[in-house]
MIVEXLO-263938 format. One record per residue (C-alpha): residue in one letter; y negated, x, z negated. Coordinates in steps of 0.05 Angstrom, whole numbers, plus 32768, in hexadecimal, padded with zeros to 4 digits. Example, Ala and Ser with C-alpha at 12.3 -4.5 7.8 and 13.67 -1.06 7.14 Angstrom:
BEGIN
<rec rest="A" y="805A" x="80F6" z="7F64"/>
<rec rest="S" y="8015" x="8111" z="7F71"/>
REM end
This chain:
BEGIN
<rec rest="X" y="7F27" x="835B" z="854F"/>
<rec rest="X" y="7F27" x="8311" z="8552"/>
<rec rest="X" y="7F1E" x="830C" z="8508"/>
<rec rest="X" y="7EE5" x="8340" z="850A"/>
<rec rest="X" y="7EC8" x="8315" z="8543"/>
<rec rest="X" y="7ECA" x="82D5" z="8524"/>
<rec rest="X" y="7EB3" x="82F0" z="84E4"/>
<rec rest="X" y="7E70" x="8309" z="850A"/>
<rec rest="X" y="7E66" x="82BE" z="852A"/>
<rec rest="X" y="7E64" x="82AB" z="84E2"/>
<rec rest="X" y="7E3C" x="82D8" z="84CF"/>
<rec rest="X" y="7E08" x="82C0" z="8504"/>
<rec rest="X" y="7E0F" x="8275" z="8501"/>
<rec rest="X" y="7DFD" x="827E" z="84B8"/>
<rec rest="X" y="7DC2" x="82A9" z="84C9"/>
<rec rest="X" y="7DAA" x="827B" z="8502"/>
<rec rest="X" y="7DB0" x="8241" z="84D0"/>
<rec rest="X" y="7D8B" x="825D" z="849C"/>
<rec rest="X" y="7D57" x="8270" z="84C7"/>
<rec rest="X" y="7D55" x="8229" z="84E6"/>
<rec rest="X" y="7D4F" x="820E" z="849F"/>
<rec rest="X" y="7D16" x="8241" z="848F"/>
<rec rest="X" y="7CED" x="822B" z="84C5"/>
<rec rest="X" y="7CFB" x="81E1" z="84B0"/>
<rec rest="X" y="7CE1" x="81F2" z="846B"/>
<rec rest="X" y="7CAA" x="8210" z="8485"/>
<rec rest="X" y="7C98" x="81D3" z="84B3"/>
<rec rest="X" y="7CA4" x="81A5" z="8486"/>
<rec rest="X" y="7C7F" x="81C3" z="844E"/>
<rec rest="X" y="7C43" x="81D3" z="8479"/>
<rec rest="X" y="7C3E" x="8193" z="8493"/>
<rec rest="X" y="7C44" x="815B" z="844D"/>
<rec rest="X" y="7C2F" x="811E" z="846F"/>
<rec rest="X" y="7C71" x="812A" z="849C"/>
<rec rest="X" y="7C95" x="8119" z="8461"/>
<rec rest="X" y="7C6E" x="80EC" z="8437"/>
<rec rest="X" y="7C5C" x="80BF" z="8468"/>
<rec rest="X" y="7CA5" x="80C5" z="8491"/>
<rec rest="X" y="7CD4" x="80BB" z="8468"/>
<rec rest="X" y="7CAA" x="8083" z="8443"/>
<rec rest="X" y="7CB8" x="803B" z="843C"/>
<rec rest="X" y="7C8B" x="8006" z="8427"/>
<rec rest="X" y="7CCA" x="7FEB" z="83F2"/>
<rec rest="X" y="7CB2" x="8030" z="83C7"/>
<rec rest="X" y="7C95" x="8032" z="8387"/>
<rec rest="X" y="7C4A" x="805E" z="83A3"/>
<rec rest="X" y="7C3F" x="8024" z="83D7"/>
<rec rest="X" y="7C4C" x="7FE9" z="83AE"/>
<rec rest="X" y="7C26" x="8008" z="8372"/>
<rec rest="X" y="7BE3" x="8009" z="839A"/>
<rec rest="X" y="7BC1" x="8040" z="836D"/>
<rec rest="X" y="7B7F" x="8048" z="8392"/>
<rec rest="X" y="7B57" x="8053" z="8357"/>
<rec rest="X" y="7B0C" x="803F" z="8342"/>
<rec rest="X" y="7AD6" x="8031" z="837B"/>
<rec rest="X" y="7B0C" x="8054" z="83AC"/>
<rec rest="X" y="7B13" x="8011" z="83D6"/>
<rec rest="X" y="7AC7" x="800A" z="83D8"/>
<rec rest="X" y="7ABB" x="804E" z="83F7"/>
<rec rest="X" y="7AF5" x="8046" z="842A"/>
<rec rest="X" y="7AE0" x="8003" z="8441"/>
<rec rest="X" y="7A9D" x="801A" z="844F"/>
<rec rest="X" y="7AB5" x="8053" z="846E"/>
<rec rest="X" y="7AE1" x="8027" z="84A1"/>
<rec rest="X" y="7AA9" x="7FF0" z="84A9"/>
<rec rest="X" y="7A78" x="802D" z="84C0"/>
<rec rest="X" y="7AA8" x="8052" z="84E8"/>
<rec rest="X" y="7ACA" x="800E" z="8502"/>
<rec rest="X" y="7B07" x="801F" z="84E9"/>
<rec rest="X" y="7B42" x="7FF8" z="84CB"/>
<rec rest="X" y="7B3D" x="7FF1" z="8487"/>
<rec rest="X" y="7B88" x="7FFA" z="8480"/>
<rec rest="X" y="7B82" x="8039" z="84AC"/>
<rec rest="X" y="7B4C" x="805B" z="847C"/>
<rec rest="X" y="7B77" x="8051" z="8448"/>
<rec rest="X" y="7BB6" x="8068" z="845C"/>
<rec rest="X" y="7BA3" x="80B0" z="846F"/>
<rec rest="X" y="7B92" x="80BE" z="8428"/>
<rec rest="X" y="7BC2" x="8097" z="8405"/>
<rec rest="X" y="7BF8" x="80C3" z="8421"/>
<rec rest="X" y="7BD5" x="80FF" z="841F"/>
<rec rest="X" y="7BD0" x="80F1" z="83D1"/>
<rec rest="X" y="7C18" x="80DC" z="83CE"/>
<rec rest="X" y="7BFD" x="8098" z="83C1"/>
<rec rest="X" y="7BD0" x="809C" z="838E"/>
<rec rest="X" y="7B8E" x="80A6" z="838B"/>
<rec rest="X" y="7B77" x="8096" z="8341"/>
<rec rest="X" y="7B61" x="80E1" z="833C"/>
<rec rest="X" y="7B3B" x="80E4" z="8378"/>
<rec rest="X" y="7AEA" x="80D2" z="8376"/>
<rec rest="X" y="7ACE" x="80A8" z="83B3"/>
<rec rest="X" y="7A9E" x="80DD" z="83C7"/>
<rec rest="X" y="7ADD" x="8100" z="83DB"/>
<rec rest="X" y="7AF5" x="80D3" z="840F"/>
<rec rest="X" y="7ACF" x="80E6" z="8442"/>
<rec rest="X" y="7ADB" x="80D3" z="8491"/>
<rec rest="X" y="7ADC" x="8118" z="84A8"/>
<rec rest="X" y="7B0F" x="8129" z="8478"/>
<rec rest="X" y="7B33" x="80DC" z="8489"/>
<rec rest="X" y="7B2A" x="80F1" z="84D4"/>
<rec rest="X" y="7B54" x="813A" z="84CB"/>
<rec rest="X" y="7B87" x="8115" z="84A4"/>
<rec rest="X" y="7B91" x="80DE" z="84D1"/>
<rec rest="X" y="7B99" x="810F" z="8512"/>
<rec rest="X" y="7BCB" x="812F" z="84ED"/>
<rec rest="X" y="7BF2" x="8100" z="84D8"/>
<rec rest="X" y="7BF4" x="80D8" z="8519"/>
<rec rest="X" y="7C09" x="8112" z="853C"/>
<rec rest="X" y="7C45" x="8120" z="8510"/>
<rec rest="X" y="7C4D" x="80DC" z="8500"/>
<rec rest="X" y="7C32" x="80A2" z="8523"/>
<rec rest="X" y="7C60" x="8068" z="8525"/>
<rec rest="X" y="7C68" x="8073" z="84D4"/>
<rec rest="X" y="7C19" x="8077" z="84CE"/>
<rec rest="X" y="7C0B" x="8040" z="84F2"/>
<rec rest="X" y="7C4A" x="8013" z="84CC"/>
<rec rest="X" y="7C28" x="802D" z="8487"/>
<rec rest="X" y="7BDA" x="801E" z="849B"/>
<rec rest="X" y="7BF3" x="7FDA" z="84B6"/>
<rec rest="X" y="7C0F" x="7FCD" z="8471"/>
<rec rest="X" y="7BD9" x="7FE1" z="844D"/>
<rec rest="X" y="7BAD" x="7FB2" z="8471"/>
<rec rest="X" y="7BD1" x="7F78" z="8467"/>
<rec rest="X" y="7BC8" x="7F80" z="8422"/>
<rec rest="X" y="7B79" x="7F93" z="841A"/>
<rec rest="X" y="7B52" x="7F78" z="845F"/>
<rec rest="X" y="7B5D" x="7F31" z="8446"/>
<rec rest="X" y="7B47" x="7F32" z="83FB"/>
<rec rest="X" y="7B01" x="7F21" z="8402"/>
<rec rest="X" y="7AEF" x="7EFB" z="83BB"/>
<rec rest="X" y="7B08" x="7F11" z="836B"/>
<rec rest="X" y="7B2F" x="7ED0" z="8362"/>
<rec rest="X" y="7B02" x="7EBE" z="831A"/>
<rec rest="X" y="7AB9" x="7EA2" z="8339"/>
<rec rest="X" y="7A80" x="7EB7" z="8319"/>
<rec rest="X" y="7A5C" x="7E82" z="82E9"/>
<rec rest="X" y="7A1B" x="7E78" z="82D0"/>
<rec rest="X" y="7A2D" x="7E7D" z="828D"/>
<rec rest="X" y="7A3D" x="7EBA" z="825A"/>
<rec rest="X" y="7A84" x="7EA2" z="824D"/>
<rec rest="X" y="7A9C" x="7EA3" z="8291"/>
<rec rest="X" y="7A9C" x="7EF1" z="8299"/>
<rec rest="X" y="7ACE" x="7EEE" z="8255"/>
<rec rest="X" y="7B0A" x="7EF9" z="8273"/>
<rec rest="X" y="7B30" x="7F45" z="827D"/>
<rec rest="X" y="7B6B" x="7F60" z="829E"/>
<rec rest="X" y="7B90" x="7FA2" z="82A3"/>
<rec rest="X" y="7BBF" x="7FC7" z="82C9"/>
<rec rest="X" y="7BF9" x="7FA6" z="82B2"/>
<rec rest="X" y="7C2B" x="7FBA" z="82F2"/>
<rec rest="X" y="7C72" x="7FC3" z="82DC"/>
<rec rest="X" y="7C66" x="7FAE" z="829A"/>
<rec rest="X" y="7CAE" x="7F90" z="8275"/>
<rec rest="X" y="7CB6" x="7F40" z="8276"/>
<rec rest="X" y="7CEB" x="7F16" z="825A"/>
<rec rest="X" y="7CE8" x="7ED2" z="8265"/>
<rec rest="X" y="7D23" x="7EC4" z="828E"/>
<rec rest="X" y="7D3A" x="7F09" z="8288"/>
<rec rest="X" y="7D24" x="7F4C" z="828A"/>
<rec rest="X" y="7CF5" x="7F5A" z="82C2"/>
<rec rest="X" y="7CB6" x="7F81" z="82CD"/>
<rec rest="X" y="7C73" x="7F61" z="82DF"/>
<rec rest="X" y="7C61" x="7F5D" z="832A"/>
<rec rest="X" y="7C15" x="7F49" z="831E"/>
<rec rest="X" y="7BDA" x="7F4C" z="82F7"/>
<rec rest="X" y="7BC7" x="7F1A" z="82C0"/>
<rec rest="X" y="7B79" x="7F05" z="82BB"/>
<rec rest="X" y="7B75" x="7EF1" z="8271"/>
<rec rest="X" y="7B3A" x="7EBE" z="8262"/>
<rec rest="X" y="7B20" x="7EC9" z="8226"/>
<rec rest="X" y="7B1D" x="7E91" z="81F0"/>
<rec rest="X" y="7B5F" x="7E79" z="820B"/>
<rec rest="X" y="7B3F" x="7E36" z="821D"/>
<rec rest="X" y="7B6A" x="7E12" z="825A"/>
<rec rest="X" y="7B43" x="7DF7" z="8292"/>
<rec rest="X" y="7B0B" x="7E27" z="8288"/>
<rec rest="X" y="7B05" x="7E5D" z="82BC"/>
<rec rest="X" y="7B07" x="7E41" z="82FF"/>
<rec rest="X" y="7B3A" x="7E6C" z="8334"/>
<rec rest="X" y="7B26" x="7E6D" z="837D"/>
<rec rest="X" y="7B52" x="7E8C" z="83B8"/>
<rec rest="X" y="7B41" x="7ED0" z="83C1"/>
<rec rest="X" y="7B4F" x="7ECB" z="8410"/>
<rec rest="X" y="7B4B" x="7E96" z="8446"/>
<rec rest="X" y="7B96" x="7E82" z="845A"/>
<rec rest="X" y="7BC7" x="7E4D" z="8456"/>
<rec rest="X" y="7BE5" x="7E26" z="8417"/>
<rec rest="X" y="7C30" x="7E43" z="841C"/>
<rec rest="X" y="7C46" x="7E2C" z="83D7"/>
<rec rest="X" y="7C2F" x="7DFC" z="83A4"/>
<rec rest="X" y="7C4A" x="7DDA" z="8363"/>
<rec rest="X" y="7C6D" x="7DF0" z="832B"/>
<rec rest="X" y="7C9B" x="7E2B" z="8326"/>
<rec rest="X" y="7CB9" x="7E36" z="82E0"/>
<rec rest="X" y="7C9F" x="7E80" z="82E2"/>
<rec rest="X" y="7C5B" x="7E72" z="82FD"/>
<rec rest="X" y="7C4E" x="7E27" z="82E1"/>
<rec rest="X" y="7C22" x="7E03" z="8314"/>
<rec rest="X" y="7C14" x="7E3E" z="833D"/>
<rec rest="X" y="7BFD" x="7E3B" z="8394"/>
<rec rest="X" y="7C09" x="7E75" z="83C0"/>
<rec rest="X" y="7BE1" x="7E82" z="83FE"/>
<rec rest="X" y="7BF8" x="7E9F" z="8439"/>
<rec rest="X" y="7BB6" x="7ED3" z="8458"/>
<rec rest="X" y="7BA6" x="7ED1" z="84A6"/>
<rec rest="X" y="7BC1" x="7F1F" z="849C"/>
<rec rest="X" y="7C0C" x="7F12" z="8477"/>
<rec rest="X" y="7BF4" x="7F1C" z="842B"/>
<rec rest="X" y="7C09" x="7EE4" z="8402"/>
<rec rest="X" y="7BDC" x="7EE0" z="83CA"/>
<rec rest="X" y="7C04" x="7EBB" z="838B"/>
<rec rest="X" y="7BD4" x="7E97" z="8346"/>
<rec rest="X" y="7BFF" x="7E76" z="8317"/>
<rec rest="X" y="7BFA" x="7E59" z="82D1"/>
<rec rest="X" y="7BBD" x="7E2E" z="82E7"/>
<rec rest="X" y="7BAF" x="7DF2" z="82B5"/>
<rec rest="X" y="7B9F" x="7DBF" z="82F5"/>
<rec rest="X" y="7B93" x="7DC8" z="833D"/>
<rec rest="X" y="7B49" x="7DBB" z="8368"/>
<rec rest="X" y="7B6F" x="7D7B" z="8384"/>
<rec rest="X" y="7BB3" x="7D6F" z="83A9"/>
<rec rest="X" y="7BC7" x="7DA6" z="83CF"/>
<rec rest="X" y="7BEF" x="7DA2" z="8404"/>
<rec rest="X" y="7C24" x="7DD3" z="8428"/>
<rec rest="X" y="7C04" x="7DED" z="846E"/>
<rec rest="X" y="7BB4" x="7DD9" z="8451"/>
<rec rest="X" y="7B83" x="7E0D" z="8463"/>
<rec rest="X" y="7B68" x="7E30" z="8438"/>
<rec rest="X" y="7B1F" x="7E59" z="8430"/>
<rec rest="X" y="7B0A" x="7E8F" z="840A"/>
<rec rest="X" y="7AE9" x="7E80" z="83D1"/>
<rec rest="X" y="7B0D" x="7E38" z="83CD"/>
<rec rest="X" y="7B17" x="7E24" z="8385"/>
<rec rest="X" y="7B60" x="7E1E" z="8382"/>
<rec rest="X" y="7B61" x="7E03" z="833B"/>
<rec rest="X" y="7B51" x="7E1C" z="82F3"/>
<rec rest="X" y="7B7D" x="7E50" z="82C7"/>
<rec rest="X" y="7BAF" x="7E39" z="829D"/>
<rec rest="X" y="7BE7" x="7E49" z="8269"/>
<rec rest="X" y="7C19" x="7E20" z="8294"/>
<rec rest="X" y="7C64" x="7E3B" z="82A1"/>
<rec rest="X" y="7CA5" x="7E61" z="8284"/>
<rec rest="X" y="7CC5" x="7E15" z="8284"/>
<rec rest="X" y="7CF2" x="7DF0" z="82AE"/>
<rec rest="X" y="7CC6" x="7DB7" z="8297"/>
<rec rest="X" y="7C8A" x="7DAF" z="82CB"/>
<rec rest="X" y="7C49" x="7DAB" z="829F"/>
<rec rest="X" y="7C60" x="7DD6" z="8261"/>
<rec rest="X" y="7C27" x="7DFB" z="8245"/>
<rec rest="X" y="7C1D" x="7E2C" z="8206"/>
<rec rest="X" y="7C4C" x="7E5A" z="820C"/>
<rec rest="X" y="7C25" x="7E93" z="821D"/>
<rec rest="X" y="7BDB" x="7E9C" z="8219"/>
<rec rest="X" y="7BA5" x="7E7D" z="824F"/>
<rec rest="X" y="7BA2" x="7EA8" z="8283"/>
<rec rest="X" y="7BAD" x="7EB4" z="82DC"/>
<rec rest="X" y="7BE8" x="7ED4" z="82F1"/>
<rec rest="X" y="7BD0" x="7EF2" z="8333"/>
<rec rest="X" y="7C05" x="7F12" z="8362"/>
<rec rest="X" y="7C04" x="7F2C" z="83AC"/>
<rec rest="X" y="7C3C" x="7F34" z="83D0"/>
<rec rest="X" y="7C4D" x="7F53" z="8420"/>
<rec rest="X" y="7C7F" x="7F47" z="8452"/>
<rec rest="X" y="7CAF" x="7F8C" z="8463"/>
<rec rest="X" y="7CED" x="7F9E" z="848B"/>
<rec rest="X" y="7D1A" x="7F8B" z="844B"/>
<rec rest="X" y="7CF3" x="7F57" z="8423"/>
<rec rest="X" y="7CD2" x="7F12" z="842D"/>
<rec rest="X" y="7CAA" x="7F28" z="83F3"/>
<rec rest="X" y="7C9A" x="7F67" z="83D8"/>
<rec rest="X" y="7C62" x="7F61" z="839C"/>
<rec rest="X" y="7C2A" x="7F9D" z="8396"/>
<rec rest="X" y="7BFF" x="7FA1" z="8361"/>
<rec rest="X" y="7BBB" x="7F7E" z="8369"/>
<rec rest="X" y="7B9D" x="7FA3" z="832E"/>
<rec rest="X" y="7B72" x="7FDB" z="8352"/>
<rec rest="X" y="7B60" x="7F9E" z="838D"/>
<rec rest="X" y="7B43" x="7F73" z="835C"/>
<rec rest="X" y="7B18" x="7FAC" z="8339"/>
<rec rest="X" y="7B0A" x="7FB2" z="838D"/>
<rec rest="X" y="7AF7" x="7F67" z="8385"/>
<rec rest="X" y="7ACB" x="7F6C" z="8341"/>
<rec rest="X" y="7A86" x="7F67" z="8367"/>
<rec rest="X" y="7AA3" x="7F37" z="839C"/>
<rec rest="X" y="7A9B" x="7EF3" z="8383"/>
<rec rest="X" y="7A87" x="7EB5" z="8396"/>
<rec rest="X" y="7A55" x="7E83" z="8367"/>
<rec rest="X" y="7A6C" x="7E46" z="8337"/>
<rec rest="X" y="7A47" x="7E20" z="8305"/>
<rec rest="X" y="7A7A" x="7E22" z="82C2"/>
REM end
């Protein structure tokens, strides 16, 4: 009897726990933002990647100046409802209505992690207010291109992948395109870094620490702690770096390394890619005679 009876409490422990795990599945699946946005950290690949996709930002930071929203906040309910990535989606799609069901739902399930993400999100974008190449009065100065070069493979100094985006200028003529600072902030690094060459990195009112390096000369003599505005012409792009020697030049082709990095819980620094922020920037530019 004993064995018989202990056989049936098996028998209904497993039952009850299969049940239990049913109705977990069924939450769990039923409800995707409990997962995607609960178990997600901003050290993850879909975060740092920043894949909003073309004209996306525009629409979403009109949405949250009409609605007086955050911007971070009318981003973050669709990034994680598209698993972080919106290239595929069109702006006429992001609608508030739909960004208003979204957000209910995941604040409900989720709102620590939802406000955490949106907070995160808006230290990156609600600071970038100029594309760090001015526009000039002159046909040559819209002759520079960049791509979406995040991840790519690097080896100077060992294998590493690329935590930025490179504007090329085109003519590869040093001194040429003026660089401004895409955000108001504070001068938190300046000088020359073998990597970056002479390079300054600003620190934004909002935590973003926007990074140019490989300029040929600075504006003037920056100093650590100077304030900064946006639109400030920080210097002029270069070919400067890969050498321990400060001034080396040549040994890569003219061109600004542009990087933005964010405090977390487990880095100083964590880089995302600027690339779909500066296509944000494009139309956002400030005027200089060159």
């Amino acid at each position: 009897m004993k064995r018989r009876d202990s056989l049936v409490f098996s028998c209904v422990v497993v039952i009850f726990l299969g049940i239990l795990l049913v109705v977990m599945l069924h939450y769990l699946l039923g409800n995707p933002f409990y997962y995607q946005l609960g178990e997600y950290t901003m050290e993850e690949e879909g975060f740092r990647a920043m894949a909003f996709g073309d004209k996306n930002l525009e629409a979403l930071s009109s949405m949250s100046k009409e609605h007086g929203i955050r911007f971070g906040e009318a981003v973050c309910a669709f990034m994680v409802e598209e698993e972080y990535d919106l290239t595929e989606k069109k702006p006429e799609q992001l609608t508030f209505r739909k960004w208003n069901v979204l957000k209910d739902a995941m604040t409900k399930q989720k709102p620590v992690e939802f406000t955490k993400l949106s907070k995160a999100y808006e230290t990156v974008l609600a600071d970038a207010i100029y594309f760090p190449i001015p526009q000039g009065d002159s046909a040559e100065s819209g002759n520079y291109a960049y791509e979406n070069s995040w991840g790519a493979e690097r080896t100077y100094g060992g294998e590493r992948s690329h935590e930025g985006t490179d504007l090329m200028g085109g003519g590869n003529d040093r001194g040429f395109f003026p660089v401004v600072s895409v955000s108001d902030g504070v001068v938190e690094h300046v000088g020359w870094l073998e990597l970056g060459g002479w390079r300054i990195g600003i620190r934004a009112p909002g935590g973003a620490y926007f990074y140019y390096a490989h300029l040929s000369s600075y504006d003037h003599e920056f100093t650590v702690g100077e304030k900064i505005s946006a639109g400030e012409l920080l210097g002029f792009m270069g070919d400067s770096g890969y050498s321990k020697v400060p001034g080396a030049v040549g040994n890569f082709a003219v061109h600004l390394h542009f990087g933005i990095y964010i405090r977390t819980d487990h880095y100083e620094e964590l880089s995302v890619n600027p690339y779909w922020i500066l296509r944000f920037l494009e139309n956002k530019k400030v005027k200089y005679a060159y």
